[in-house]
C-alpha positions, 0 to 999 in steps of 0.5 A: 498489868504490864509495866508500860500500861502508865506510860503516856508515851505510844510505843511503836506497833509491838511485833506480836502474833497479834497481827497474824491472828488478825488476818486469820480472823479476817479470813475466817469472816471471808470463808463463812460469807464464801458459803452463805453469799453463793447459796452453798449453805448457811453454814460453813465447813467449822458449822458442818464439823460442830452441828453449827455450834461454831462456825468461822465468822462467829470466832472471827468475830468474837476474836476482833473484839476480843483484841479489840478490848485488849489493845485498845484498854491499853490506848486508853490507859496510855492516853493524857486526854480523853481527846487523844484517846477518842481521836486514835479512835476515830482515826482507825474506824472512820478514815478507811469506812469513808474510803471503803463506802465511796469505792463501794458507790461507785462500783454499785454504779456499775450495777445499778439498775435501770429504772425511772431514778438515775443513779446520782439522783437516787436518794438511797445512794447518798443515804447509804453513805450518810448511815453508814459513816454514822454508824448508828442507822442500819443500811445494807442495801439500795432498791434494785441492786443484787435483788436477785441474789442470795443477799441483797446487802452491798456490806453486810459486814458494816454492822459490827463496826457500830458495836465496837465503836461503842464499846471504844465509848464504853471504856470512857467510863474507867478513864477517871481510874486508869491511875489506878491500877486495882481500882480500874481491873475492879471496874473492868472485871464488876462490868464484865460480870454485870453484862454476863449476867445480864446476857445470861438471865435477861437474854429474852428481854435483850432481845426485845430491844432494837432501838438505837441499837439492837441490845443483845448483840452489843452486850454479847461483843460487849463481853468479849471486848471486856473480857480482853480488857480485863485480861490486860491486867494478866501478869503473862510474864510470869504467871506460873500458872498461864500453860495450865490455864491454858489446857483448861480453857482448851479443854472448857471450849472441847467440852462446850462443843461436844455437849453444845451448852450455852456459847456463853461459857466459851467468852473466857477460855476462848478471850484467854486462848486468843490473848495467850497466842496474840502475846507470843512472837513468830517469824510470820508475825514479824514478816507480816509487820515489817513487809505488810503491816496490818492489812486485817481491817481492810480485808474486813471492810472490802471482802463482802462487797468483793463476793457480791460484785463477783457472783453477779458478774462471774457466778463462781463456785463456793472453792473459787469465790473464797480463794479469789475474794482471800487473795484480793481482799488480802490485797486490798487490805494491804493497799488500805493500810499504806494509803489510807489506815497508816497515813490516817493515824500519822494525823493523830500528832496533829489534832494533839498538838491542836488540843495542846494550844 
């Protein structure tokens, strides 16, 4: 564990390729709904070259959690309280939803269709709102609008954020450890292989289970998210052996594709490869930090209703719609992070000092 994982002091945002890697996840969930949205393919150009093995949005988002598990197992273990963690924790989910919701109502006014409800006394306008700010009720879409399109949802990208909202809850349980070095990588690694054993031998079952949430899917991100956790405890500075594991992972995920065995065996090369060059710097890294910091969850939270407001006015083909929805989603993210993300975190000094007293 790196020696800074006790301190109680939140270092500075670390110039990492964190950041780039970040975006590029980010944009890989752009280019897999760019095909799905506009009726191209269900699939996308990585499906097409892996017998829909992979496909863009499913590293993009498998590699989210894994940062996630990563950067946020050190939050925790950096953090005096548990009030102090779950309040760095919602002040990066919930300021930007809330935002990213509204602005998303009051685009869907413009498309709103005309029918005996008028828009501000539609009762699925403000439930739209209420669920997805809760998290945990699944609301997508509102009668009538885009009912003609290939999907009716105004963000079909909402769902994943209930999941890692809970994995956030999840990591409570190590905080009584979290001194404890040996013990809390013990807990760590003993919950990692529970829930892949689970997935492995008991998916059927997993599946059976849609209430409150739909149980396959959150032990599936569960265990990317813990597999970054768990690789918190990797000594990445002087690990002789890192390069080698390093190939062999490479290797593990060249052999998975080529025979398609079970995604499963993909949940630790893929965590190792993605952490191993989040940890190295690069010049774009630090331009990136410096001149537009961390644009990927707006791009994450704005991209989807963007390509559905663009195929109901413009109808563009597959090629236009990803590199238009990439650059103003990009924008958008950019926007996000210096009016609402970064603005919302700098709070987080107040509500501590309102625990103190």
């Amino acid at each position: 564990m790196a020696k800074n994982m006790s301190n109680n002091i939140t270092p500075p945002r670390e110039v990492n390729n964190f950041d780039v890697l970040r975006i590029v996840f980010a944009w890989f969930v752009v280019v897999s709904h760019s095909y799905f949205l506009n009726g191209a393919n269900i699939s996308d150009p990585l499906g097409w070259a892996t017998n829909n093995y992979l496909i863009f949005s499913y590293i993009g988002v498998k590699g989210f959690f894994v940062i996630s598990g990563y950067l946020i197992f050190q939050s925790l273990i950096r953090s005096r309280s548990l009030m102090e963690y779950l309040t760095k924790r919602a002040l990066r989910i919930f300021p930007a939803l809330v935002v990213a919701v509204c602005l998303t109502l009051v685009a869907t006014y413009f498309v709103y269709p005309k029918k005996d409800i008028p828009y501000f006394l539609d009762p699925a306008i403000y439930s739209y709102f209420r669920d997805n700010i809760l998290l945990f009720i699944s609301h997508f879409d509102i009668p009538g609008v885009f009912e003609n399109m290939r999907s009716t949802a105004l963000n079909g990208s909402l769902w994943t954020i209930k999941f890692e909202f809970l994995c956030y809850l999840m990591l409570l349980t190590f905080f009584p450890f979290k001194s404890k070095r040996r013990t809390t990588a013990l807990l760590t690694t003993l919950l990692l292989i529970s829930l892949f054993a689970l997935q492995l031998f008991y998916s059927d079952w997993l599946q059976t289970i849609k209430r409150p949430i739909q149980m396959d899917l959150m032990v599936e991100l569960a265990n990317y998210f813990l597999m970054g956790s768990v690789l918190a405890y990797f000594d990445w500075e002087t690990n002789a052996y890192k390069k080698l594991m390093l190939y062999i992972s490479i290797a593990l995920i060249l052999v998975a594709v080529f025979f398609t065995v079970d995604r499963l065996i993909l949940i630790a090369p893929l965590g190792f490869i993605i952490i191993w060059f989040g940890k190295r710097k690069s010049s774009l890294a630090a331009w990136i930090h410096k001149t537009i910091g961390d644009p990927s969850y707006g791009m994450y939270l704005y991209a989807f209703p963007l390509q559905q407001f663009m195929i109901y006015f413009l109808k563009p083909n597959t090629t236009v719609l990803l590199i238009s929805s990439t650059v103003l989603s990009l924008l958008l993210g950019i926007l996000s992070w210096h009016l609402v993300e970064k603005k919302a975190l700098m709070l987080k000094r107040y509500f501590l000092k309102a625990e103190k007293k």
